[in-house]
N, C-alpha and C positions, 0 to 999 in steps of 0.2 A: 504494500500500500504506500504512496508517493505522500511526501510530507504535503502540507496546503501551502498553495501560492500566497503571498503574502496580502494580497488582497482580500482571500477568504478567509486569513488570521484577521484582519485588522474589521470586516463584518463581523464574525464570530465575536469577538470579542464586544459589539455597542452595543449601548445601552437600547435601540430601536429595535434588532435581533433577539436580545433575550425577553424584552415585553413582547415582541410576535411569538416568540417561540412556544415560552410558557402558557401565554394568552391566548395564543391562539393553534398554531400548529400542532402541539402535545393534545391540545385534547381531539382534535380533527385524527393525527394520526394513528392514538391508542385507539379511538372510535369504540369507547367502552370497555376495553379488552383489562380487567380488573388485575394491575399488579399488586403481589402478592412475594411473601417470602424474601429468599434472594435473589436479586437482580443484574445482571450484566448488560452496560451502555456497550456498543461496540462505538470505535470511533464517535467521543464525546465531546470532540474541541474543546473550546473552552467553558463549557459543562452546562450552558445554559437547557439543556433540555433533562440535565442531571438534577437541576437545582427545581425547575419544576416539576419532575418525575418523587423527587421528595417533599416537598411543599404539599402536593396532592393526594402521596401516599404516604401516609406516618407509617411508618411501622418496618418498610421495607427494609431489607440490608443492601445496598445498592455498589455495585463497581464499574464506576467509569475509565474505558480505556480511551487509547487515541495512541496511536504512532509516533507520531510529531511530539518532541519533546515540549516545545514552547506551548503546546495546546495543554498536552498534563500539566505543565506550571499552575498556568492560565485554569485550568479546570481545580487543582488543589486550591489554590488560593481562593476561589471561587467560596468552593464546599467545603472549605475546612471548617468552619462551626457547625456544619449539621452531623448528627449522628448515624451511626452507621453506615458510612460515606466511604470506600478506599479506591482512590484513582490509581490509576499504573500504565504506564508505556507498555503497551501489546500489540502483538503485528494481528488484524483479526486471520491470518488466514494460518497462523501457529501460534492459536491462544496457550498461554501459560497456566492454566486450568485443567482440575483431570475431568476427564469423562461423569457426567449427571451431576454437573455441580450448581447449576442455577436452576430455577423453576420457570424465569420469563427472560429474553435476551431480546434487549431493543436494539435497533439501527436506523437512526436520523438521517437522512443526506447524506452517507457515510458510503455507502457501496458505490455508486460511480465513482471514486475513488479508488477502488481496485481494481485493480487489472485481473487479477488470478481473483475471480469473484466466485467462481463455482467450488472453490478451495474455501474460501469464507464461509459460503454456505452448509459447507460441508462441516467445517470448525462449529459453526453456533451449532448445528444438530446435537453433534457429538459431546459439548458442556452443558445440554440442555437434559431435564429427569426428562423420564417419559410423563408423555402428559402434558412437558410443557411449550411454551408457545413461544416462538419469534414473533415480534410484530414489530412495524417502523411503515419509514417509507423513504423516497428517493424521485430522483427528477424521470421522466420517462424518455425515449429515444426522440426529441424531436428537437426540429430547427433551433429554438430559441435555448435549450439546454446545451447544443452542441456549441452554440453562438458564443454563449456566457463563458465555457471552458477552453473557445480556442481565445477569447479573447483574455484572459488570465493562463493563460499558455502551462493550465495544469495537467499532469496526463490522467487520463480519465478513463471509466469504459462505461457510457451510458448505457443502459437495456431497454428493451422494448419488453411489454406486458408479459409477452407469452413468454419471451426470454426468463425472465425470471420466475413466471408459474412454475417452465417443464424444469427447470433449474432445483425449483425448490424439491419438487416431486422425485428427480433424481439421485439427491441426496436422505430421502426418504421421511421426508415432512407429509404430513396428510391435512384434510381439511383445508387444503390451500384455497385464501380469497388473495384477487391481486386487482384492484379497482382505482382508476383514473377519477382523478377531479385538476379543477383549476384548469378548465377547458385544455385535458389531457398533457399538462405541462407535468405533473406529477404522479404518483401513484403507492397508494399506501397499500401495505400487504400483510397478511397474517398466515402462520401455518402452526399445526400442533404435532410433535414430536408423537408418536406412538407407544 
């Protein structure tokens, strides 16, 4: 996974970003999906969708990862007074986790960031119990996403819907929803581990 261009640090990190985030995006893309137990952010930049994933859910034990060293700072510094919080630099496509350790594994706008993204997918199954669920969401394969990344010259690998459905199903997710909004610029998805 390619660290973020500086441009996407310097979003990540404002103050207008994390009131969308929280505000608005977290609950659009949990779209109900009740967390619970322990939790894994994959790719949490600088942690605002971590810092409303706990505001929302008391109770969680929550871990925000992100590759990018200056994003974990950025995401520590963030979280550090909330409890139950532990950030850590992890690649998601060789999480430092053993196999059935979290109950729900979110991903924000973090996967067109990989390149080896069917390795990703295959990593959150494998840290997930049975039973439990990925859910997030991600830009979809069109013009105006491919726009935004070549013009921040980050390397990326957007997906298209099915892309990521047959994706999920291949790494052995069931229940797969994978549903566009934001007149198809995006698409939030959910699957449950068996």
């Amino acid at each position: 996974m390619p660290i973020m261009s500086t441009a996407e640090q310097v979003f990540c990190r404002s103050a207008p970003w994390r009131a969308f985030a929280s505000g608005v995006v977290l609950p659009w893309a949990l779209d109900g999906t009740p967390l619970r137990g322990d939790v894994l952010e994959l790719g949490s930049g600088s942690g605002a969708m971590a810092e409303g994933m706990m505001r929302t859910h008391p109770g969680i034990r929550l871990t925000a990862t992100d590759l990018d060293a200056a994003m974990v700072r950025a995401a520590g510094a963030r979280l550090s007074g909330l409890p139950d919080v532990t950030v850590e630099q992890a690649d998601v496509t060789a999480l430092p986790f053993g196999d059935s350790a979290f109950d729900v594994v979110t991903s924000h706008l973090m996967l067109h960031h990989v390149i080896a993204w069917p390795a990703a997918l295959a990593e959150a199954a494998r840290v997930l119990r049975p039973g439990g669920v990925l859910v997030g969401y991600d830009f979809t394969d069109t013009r105006f996403a491919r726009l935004i990344h070549w013009a921040d010259r980050s390397p990326h690998r957007i997906l298209a819907v099915d892309e990521l459905w047959h994706g999920l199903e291949a790494v052995g997710f069931e229940d797969v929803s994978v549903r566009t909004s934001y007149r198809d610029h995006v698409m939030r998805f959910h699957a449950r581990r068996p």
